[in-house]
C-alpha positions, 0 to 999 in steps of 0.5 A, a space after each residue: 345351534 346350527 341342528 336346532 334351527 335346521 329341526 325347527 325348519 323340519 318340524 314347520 314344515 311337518 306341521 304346515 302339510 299336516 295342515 295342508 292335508 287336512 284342509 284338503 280332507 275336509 274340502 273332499 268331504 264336503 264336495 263329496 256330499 254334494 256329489 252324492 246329492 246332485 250327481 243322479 243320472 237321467 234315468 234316476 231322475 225321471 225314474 223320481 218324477 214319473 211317480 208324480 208326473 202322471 196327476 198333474 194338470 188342469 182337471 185332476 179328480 180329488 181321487 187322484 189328488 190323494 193317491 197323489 198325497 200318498 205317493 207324497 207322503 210315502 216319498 218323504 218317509 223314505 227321502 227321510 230314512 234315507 238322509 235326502 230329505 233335502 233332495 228328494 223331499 216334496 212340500 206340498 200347498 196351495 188353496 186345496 186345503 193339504 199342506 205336506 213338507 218334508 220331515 225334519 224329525 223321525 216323529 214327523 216322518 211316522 206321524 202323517 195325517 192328511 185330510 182326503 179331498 173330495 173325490 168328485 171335485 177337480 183340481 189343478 195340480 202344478 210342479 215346480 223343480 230343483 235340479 229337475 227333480 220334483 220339488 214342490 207341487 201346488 195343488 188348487 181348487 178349480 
């Protein structure tokens, strides 16, 4: 009787660390996605925001506007192919009449059509950041 109970205790014990270490596999997992999202060094991150920063302002040709739709666009597909579109993904709107978010689907990523702004025309393009990433970028007519 007296090793029945003490097997009892053991086998408790054995299934309260299983448990234990499990939990705890699974917190690791999660924050180490986060980690991974989040944790880009100075470098990476003006690296990301310097392909963008260079149209932004108050009197940017439509030409620039739409390498910049481009750059964009390209940047989605490849935030998407790479499982950050969440992170690196840019949505683009405003009054100019281009509306772009980050893809969800891989249809979506391959099958972009933006309309080209007119190139004589001037517009204001605006930035608004996450974690000091690019994040979304407004485009208005002036």
């Amino acid at each position: 009787m007296e090793n029945a109970s003490k097997a009892l205790i053991i086998a408790g014990a054995i299934l309260l660390s299983i448990l234990i270490i499990s939990l705890g596999i699974l917190i690791f997992s999660q924050a180490q996605d986060t980690i991974n999202s989040v944790n880009m060094s100075e470098q990476e991150i003006q690296a990301f925001n310097n392909k963008f920063t260079p149209y932004q302002g108050d009197n940017v040709r439509g030409s620039q506007v739409n390498a910049l739709v481009q750059a964009v666009v390209s940047n989605n597909q490849s935030a998407f192919e790479n499982g950050e579109t969440t992170t690196k993904g840019i949505t683009i709107d405003g009054n100019a009449g281009v509306a772009i978010t980050p893809p969800t689907t891989a249809q979506a990523a391959n099958n972009v059509s933006v309309k080209k702004l007119a190139s004589g025309t001037f517009y204001k393009v605006t930035f608004s950041y996450t974690n000091s990433l690019v994040h979304k970028i407004t485009i208005t007519n002036k």
